[in-house]
C-alpha positions in Angstrom: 0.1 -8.4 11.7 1.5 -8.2 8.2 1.7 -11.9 8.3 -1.8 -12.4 9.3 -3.1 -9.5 6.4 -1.7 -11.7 3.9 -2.7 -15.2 4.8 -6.5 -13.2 5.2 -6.0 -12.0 1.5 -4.9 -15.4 0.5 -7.9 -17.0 2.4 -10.3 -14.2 0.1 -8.7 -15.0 -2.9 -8.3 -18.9 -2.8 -12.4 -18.3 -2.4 -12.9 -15.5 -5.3 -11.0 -17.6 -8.0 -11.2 -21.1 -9.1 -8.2 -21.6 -10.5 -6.4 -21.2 -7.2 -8.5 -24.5 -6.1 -8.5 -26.3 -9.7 -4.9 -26.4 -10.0 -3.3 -27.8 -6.8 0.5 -27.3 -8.1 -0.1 -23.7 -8.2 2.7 -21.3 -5.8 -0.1 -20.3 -4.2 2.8 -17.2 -2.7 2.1 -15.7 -5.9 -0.7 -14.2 -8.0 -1.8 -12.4 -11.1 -2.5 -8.8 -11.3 -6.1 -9.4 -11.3 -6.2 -11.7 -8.2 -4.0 -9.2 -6.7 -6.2 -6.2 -7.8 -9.6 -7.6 -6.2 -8.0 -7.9 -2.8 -6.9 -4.6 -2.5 -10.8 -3.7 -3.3 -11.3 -5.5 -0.8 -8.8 -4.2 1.9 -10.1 -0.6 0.5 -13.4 -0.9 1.6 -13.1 -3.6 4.2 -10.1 -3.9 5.8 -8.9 -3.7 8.9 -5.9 -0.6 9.4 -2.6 -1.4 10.5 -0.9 -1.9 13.9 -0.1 1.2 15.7 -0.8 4.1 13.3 1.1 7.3 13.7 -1.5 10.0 14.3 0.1 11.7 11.1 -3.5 13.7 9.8 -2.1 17.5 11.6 0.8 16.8 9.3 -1.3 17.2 6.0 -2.5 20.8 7.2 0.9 22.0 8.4 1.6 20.9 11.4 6.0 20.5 11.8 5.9 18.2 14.6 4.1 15.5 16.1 4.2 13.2 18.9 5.0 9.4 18.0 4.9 6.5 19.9 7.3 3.4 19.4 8.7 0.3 21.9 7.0 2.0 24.9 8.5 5.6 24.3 7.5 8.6 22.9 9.4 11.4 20.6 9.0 14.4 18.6 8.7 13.1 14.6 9.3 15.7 12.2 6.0 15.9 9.7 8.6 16.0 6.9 9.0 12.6 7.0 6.0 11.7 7.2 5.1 13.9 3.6 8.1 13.2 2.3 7.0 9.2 2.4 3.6 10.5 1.0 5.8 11.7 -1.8 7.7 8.8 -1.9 4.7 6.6 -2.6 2.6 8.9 -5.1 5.9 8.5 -7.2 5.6 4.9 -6.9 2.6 5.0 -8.2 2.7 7.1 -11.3 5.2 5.4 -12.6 4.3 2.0 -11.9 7.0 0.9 -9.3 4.0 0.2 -7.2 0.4 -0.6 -7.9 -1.4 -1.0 -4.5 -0.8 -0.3 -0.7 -1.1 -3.4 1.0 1.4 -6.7 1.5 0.3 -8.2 -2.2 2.2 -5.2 -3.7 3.9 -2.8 -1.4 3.9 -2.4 2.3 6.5 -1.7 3.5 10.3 0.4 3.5 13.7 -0.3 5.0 15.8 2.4 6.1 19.2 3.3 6.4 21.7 6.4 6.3 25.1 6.7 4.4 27.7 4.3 5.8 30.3 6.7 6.9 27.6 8.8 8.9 26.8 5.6 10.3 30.1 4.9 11.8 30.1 9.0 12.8 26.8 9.3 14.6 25.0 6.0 15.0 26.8 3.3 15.9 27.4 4.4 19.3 24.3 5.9 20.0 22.2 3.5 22.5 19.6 1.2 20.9 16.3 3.4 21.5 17.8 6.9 20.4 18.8 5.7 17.2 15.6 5.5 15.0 14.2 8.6 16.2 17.6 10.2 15.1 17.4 8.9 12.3 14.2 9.8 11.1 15.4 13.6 11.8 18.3 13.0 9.4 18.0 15.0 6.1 20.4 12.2 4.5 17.8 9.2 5.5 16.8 6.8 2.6 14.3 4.5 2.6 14.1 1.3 0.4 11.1 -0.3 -0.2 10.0 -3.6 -2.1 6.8 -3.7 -4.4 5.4 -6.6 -6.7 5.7 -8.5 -3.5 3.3 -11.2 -4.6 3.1 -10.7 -8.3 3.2 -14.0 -10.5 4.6 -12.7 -14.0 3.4 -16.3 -15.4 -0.2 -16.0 -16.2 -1.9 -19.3 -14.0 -4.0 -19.9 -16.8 -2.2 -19.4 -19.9 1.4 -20.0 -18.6 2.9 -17.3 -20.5 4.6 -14.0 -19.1 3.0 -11.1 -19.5 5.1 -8.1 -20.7 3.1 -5.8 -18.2 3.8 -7.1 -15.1 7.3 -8.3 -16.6 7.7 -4.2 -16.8 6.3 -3.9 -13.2 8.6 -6.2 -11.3 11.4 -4.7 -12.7 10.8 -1.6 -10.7 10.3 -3.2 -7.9 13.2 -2.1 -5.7 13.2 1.5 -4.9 15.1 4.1 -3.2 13.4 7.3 -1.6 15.2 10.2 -0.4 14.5 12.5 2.2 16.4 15.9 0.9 14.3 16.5 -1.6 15.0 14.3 -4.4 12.9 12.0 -6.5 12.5 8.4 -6.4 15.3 6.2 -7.8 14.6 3.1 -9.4 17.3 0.4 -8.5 17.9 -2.3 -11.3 16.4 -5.6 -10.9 17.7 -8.9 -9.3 18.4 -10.9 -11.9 15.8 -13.7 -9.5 13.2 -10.9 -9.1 14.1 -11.0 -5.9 13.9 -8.3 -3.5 17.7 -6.3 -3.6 19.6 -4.9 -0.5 21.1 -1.5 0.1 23.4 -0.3 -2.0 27.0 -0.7 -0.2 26.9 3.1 0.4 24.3 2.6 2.9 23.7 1.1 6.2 20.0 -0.4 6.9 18.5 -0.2 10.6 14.6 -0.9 11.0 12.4 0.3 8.6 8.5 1.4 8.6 5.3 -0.6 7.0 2.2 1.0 5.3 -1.4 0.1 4.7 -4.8 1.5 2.6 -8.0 1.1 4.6 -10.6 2.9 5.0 -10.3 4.5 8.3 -6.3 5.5 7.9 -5.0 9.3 8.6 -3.4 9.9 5.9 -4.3 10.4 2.2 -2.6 11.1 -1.4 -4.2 11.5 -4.7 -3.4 8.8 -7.5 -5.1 9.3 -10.7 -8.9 10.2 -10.5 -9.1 9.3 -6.9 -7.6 9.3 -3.3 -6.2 6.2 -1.3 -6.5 6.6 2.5 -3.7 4.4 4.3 -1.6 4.7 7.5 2.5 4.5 8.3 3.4 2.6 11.1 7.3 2.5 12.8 6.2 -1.3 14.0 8.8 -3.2 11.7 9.1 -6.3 13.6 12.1 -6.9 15.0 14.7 -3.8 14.5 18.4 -4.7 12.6 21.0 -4.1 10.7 20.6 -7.3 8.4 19.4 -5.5 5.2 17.1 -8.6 4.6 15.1 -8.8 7.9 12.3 -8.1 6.5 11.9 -8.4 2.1 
C-alpha cells in the first residue's frame, strides 16, 4: 500500500512540475520541499486512507481500551498508545523533525523495547503474543524516519538549501511511551535513515497516513490534520532496517 501511495504521488508530481520531465538525470526518488508540499495537498483533500485503520476515534474522548485487529486476531490496545503516538507526532511537527504525514515525509515508526527486557520477557513469547505485549509496555519506543523523500539540492538551482539541510537532520526520532518527550537522534553522516540505538531491540513497527476520512486528529499550527495509524508493517522482524 505504502509502495503504491508513493509511486501515485510520484505519478502527480512528475505531471504538476516540469522540471521532473525537462531534466531526464534527475533522482526522481527525491524532491524539493515544494514538490513534496503540493502532494500532501493533494493526499489532504484527495487521498485515499490507509490499509486497515485502527478504529482509534473513542480514544480522543476517553475511552482506555479498544478492540484492534492485526494478522487475523483481535486484542485489547490500550488508547495510551494510541495518544501517546498523537503526541509523538505533534512534537514532530513543532519542531520540524517532520513536515507532513504521508510516505514523501513521514509515515511510518519502528518499535522496539530495551534489550535486556527483551531477552526477559519477549524472546520466548510465541510470535502473535508479542506485539500486542508490547504495545502494553510502558518502556516501548518507537523510532520513526521523516524527510523520507526530501532532495536538499535544489533541481533547479543545484545548490543546498540550509532549510531543508536543518530538516533532514532531524530526521531520525525516538518517541517514548512513559511520558517523555521526543528525542532527536543525530544524523547519519549519508542522511540515511539510522537504526536503534544498541540499547534497544526493534520488532515490527506501525505506519501512519493524513486523509481526509481518518479517525484520528491533532492540531498543528492554525489548523487540524486528520490521519489514521495502522499495525500493518509489512512483514514483522527484528532486522532494525526492514522497513527505512
Amino acid at each position: 500500500m505504502a509502495r503504491l501511495t508513493v509511486v501515485a504521488l510520484a505519478i502527480i508530481l512528475a505531471v504538476a512540475f516540469s522540471t521532473v520531465s525537462a531534466n531526464p538525470y534527475r533522482d526522481t526518488w527525491y524532491f524539493s520541499r515544494e514538490e513534496i508540499e503540493s502532494a500532501y495537498r493533494y493526499q489532504l483533500n484527495f487521498g485515499e486512507r490507509i490499509r486497515n485503520p485502527i478504529k482509534g476515534r473513542k480514544c480522543l474522548f476517553g475511552e482506555k481500551r479498544i478492540s484492534v485487529a492485526h494478522r487475523n486476531r483481535e486484542f485489547s490496545l490500550a488508547c495510551r498508545f494510541v495518544t501517546q503516538t498523537i503526541g509523538h507526532l505533534s512534537e514532530m511537527l513543532k519542531v520540524g523533525a517532520a513536515r507532513f504525514l504521508f510516505p514523501l515525509d513521514a509515515d511510518h515508526a519502528h518499535l522496539g523495547v530495551p534489550t535486556k527486557l527483551w531477552r526477559e520477557k519477549y524472546a520466548s513469547l510465541p510470535p502473535h503474543e508479542v506485539l500486542p505485549a508490547m504495545l502494553d509496555d510502558r518502556s516501548l519506543v518507537a523510532l520513526y524516519h521523516t524527510a523520507e523523500h526530501l532532495a536538499t539540492v535544489n533541481p533547479k538551482t543545484g545548490k543546498t538549501e540550509q532549510k531543508d539541510r536543518e530538516w533532514k537532520n532531524k530526521r531520525n526520532v525516538i518517541g517514548y511511551y512513559d511520558g517523555r518527550r521526543i528525542e532527536i537522534l543525530p544524523p547519519h553522516p549519508a542522511g540515511v535513515g539510522v537504526a536503534f540505538p544498541e540499547s534497544y531491540h526493534s520488532y515490527g513497527g506501525f505506519r501512519f497516513l493524513a486523509s481526509p476520512d481518518g479517525q484520528l486528529n491533532l492540531f498543528h499550527k492554525s489548523g487540524v490534520v486528520v490521519f489514521d495509524i495502522s499495525l500493518d508493517f509489512g512483514e514483522t522482524s527484528d532486522d532494525p532496517y526492514s522497513v527505512l
